[in-house]
LUMLORO-132034 format. One line per field, with one value per residue: z, x, y of N, C-alpha, C in turn; residue number from 0. Coordinates in steps of 0.02 Angstrom, whole numbers, plus 50000, padded with zeros to 5 digits. Each point is the difference from the previous one (the first is absolute). Example, Ala and Ser with C-alpha at 12.3 -4.5 7.8 and 13.67 -1.06 7.14 Angstrom:
n_z: [50390:49964] $
n_x: [50660:49982] $
n_y: [49716:50053] $
ca_z: [50000:50003] $
ca_x: [49955:50042] $
ca_y: [50059:50059] $
c_z: [50000:50037] $
c_x: [50045:49961] $
c_y: [50060:50055] $
pos: [0:1] $
This chain:
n_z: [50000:50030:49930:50043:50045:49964:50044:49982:49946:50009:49944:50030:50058:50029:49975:50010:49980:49941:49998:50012:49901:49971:50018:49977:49929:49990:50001:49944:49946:49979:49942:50044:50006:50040:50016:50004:50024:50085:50004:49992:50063:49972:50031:49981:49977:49964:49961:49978:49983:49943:49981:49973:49970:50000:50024:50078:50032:49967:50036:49990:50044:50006:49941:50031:50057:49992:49968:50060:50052:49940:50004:50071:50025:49978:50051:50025:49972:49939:50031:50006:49933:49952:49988:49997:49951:49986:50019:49972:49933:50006:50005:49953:50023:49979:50068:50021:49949:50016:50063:49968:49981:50047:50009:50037:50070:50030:49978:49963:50058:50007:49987:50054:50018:50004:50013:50039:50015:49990:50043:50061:49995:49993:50028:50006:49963:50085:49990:50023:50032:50032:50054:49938:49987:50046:49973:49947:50000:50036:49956:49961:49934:49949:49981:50050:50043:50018:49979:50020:50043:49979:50000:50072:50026:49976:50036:50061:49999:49966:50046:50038:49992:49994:50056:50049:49956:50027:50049:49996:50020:50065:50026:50057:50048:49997:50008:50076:50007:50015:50039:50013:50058:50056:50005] $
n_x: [50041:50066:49989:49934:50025:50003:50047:49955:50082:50027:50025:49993:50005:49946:49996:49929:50010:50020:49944:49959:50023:50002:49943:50008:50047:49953:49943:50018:50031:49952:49973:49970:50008:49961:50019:50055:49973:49985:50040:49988:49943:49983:49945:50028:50068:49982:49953:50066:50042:49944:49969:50072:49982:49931:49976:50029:49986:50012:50038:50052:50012:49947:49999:50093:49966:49964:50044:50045:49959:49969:50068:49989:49947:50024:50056:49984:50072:49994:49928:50008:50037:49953:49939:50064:50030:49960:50020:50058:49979:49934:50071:49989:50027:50035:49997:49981:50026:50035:50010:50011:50032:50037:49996:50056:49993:50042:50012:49940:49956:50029:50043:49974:49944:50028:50078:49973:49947:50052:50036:49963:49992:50071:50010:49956:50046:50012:50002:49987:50033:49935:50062:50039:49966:49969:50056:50003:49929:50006:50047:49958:49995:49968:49921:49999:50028:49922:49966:50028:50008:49933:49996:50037:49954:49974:50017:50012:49915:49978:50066:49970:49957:50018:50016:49954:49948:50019:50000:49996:50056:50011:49976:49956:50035:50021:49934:50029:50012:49918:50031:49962:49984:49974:49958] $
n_y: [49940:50006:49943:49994:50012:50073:50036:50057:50054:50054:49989:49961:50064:50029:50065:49985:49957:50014:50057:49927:50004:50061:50037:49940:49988:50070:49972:49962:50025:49957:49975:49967:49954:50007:50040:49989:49916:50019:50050:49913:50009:50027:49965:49932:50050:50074:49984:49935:50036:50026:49960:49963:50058:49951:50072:49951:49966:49954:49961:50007:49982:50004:50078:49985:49987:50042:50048:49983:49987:50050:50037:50004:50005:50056:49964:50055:49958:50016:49983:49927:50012:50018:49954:49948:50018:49998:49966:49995:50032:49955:49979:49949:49958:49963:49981:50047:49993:49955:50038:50039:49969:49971:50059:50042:50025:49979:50067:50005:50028:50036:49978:49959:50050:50055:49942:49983:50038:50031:49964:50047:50077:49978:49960:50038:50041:50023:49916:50063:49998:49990:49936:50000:50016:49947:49953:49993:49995:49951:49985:50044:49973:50031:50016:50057:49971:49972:50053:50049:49968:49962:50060:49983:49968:50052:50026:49963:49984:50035:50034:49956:50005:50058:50020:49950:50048:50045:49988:50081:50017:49974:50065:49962:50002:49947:50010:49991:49939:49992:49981:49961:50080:49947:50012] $
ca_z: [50000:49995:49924:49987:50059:50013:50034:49937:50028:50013:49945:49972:50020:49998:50028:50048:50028:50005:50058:50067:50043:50030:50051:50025:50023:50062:50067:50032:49978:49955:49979:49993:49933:50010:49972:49905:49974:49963:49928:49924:50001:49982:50065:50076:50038:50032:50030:50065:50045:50011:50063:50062:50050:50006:50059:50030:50099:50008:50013:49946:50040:49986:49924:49974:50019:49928:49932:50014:50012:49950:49950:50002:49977:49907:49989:49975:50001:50000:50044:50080:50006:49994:50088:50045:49994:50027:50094:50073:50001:50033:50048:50013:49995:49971:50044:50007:49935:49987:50021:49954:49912:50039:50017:50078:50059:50061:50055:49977:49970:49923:49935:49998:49975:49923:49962:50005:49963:49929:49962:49973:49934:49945:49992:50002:49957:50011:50043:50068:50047:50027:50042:49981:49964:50046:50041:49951:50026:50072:50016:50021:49918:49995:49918:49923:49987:49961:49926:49979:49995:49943:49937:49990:49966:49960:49979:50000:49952:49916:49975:50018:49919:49936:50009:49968:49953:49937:50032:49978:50035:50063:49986:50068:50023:49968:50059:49992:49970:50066:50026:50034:50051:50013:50070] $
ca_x: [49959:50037:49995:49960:49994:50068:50004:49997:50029:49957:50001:49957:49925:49957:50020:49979:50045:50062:50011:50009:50086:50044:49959:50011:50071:50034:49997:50038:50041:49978:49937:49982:50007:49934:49971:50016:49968:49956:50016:49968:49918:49985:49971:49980:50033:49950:49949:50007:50022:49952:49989:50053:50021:49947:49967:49967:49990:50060:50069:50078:50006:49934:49997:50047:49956:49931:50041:50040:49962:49968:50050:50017:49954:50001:50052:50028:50045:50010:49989:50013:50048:50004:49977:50017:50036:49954:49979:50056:49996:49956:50028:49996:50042:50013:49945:49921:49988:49990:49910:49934:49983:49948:49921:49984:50041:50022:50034:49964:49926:49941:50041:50003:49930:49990:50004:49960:49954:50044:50008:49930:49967:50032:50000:49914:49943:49937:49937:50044:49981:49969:50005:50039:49936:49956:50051:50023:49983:49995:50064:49988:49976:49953:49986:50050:50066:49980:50019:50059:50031:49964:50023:50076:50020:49991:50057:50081:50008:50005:50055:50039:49955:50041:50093:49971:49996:50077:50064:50067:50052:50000:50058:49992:50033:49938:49977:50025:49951:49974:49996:49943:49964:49924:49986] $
ca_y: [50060:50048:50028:50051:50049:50037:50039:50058:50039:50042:49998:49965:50016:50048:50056:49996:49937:50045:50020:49973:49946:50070:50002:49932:50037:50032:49997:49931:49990:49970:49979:49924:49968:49991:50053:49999:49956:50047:50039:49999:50024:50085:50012:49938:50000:50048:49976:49973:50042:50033:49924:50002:50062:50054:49975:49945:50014:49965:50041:49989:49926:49936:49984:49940:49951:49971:49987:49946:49973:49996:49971:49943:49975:49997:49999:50046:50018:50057:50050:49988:50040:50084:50008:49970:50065:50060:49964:50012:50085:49999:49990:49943:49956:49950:49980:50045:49997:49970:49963:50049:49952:49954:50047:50012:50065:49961:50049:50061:49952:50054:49987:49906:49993:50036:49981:49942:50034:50008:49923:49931:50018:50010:49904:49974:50043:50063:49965:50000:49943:50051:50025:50026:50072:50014:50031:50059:50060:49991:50008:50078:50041:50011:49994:50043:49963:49925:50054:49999:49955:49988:50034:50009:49937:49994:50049:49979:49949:50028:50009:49927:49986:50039:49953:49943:49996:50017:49948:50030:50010:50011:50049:50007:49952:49947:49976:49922:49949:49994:49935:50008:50026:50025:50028] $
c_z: [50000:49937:49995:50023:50013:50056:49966:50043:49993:49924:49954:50028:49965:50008:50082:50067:50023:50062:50067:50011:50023:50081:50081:50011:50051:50061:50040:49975:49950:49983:50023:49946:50009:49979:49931:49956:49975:49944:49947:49970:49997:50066:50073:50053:50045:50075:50061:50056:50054:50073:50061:50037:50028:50098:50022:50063:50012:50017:49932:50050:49984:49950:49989:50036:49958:49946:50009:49980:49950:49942:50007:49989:49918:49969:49930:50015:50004:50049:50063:49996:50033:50098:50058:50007:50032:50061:50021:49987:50080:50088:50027:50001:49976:50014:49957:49934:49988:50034:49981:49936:50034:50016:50071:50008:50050:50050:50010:49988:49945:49960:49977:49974:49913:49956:49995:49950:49909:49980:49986:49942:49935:50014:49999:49946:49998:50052:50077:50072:50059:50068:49989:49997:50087:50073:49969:50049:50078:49998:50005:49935:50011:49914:49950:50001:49968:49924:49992:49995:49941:49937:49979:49982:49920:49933:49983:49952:49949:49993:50016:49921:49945:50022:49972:49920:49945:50042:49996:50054:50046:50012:50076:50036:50006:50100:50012:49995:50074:50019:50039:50036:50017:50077:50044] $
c_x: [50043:50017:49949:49993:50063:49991:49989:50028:49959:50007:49922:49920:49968:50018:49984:50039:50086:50004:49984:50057:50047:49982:50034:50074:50006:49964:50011:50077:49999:49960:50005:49973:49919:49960:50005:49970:49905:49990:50000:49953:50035:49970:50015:50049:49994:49958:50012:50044:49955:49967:50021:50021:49949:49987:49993:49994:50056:50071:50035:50000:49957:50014:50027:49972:49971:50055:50015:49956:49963:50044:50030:49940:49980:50064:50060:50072:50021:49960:50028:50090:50001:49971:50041:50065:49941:49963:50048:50010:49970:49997:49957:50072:49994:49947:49959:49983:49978:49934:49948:49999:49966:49928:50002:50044:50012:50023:49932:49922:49967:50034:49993:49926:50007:50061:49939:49960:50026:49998:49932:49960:50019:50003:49919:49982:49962:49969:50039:49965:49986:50038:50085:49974:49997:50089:50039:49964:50011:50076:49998:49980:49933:49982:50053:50053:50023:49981:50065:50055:49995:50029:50071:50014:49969:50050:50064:49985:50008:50074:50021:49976:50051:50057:49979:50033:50050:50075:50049:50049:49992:50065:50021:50069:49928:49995:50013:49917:49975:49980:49944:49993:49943:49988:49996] $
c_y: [50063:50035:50041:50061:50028:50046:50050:50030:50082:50032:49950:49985:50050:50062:50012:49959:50031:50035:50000:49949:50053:49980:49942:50014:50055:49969:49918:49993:49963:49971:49926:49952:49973:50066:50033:49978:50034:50015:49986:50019:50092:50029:49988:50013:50055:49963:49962:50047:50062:49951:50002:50034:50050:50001:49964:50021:49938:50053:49971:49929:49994:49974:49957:49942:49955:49972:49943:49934:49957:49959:49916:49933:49975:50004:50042:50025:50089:50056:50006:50016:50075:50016:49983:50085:50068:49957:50036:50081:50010:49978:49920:49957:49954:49935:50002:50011:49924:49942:50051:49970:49946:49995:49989:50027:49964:50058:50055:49944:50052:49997:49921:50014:50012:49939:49937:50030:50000:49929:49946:50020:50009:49912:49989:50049:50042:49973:49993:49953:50039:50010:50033:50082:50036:50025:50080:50062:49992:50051:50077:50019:49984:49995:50026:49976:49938:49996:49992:49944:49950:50030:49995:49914:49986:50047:49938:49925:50034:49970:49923:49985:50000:49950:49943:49975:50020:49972:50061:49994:50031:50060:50017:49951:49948:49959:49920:49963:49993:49939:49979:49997:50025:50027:49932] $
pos: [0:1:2:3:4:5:6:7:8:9:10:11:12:13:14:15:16:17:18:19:20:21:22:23:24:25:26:27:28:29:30:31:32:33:34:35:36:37:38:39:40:41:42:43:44:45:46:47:48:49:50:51:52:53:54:55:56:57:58:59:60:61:62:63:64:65:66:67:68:69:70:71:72:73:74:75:76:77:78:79:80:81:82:83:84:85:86:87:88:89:90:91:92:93:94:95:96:97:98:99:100:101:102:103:104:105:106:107:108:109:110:111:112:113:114:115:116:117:118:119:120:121:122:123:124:125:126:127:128:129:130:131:132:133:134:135:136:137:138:139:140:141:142:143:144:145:146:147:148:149:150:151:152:153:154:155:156:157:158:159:160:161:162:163:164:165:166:167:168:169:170:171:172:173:174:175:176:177:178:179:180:181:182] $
């Protein structure tokens, strides 16, 4: 699949595109090879950034919560790269990254609700399990957070999707392999 699916350089996008790969350089230093990918769509990459970066009541920790979580479930090399690098921005450890792909918090119960919560609705489909649902909020969130959260797993699947599907090059120090830990 790698014959099909090039990394488009910023030569071979969209004008539009162009200048959210400018945009990305100054404010990451560089374009990811996931987001680039975007950029075959004229729109999608807009759009998904537009997404990803919209309003939540989630913190930047939760957010990589959910990411983690989600990626690993839909076993997403490349996210659970880019996320396992923006955990520890995030001041997760090594640990603690790695029992959040797990879908749990062993040091933090509102962080063990929301990965539980992340991992059962992204492994059931939506079809969440009511006393997973019913601790999430015991743990202190509430609707709008249960919104949101939802959306963000719906966010981090799109991109497990795309990786999925075009296999491009992992540009992240590449996340070790998770061995299986459960609560």
């Amino acid at each position: 699949m790698n014959n099909i699916f090039n990394v488009p350089t910023r030569e071979e996008v969209s004008t539009n595109n162009q200048v959210i790969f400018d945009n990305l350089n100054k404010g990451l230093g560089f374009v990811p090879n996931l987001y680039a990918t975007y950029a075959h769509s004229d729109t999608a990459l807009e759009n998904y950034l537009n997404f990803a970066n919209a309003k939540t009541s989630l913190s930047a920790k939760e957010k990589e919560v959910v990411n983690l979580a989600v990626s690993q479930v839909n076993d997403c090399i490349y996210c659970l790269s880019a996320h396992t690098a923006i955990g520890k921005m995030n001041g997760f450890t090594d640990e603690q990254i790695l029992e959040l792909r797990a879908g749990y918090s062993s040091v933090n119960s509102k962080l063990d609700a929301l990965a539980k919560l992340a991992k059962n609705i992204t492994e059931n489909r939506g079809r969440t399990d009511k006393n997973v649902l019913e601790n999430f909020f015991n743990a202190g969130y509430n609707k709008g957070n249960l919104i949101d959260t939802i959306s963000l797993v719906g966010d981090k699947t799109i991109s497990n999707y795309i990786h999925s599907t075009t296999q491009i090059p992992v540009d992240f120090p590449v996340a070790q392999p998770l061995e299986t830990k459960t609560v």
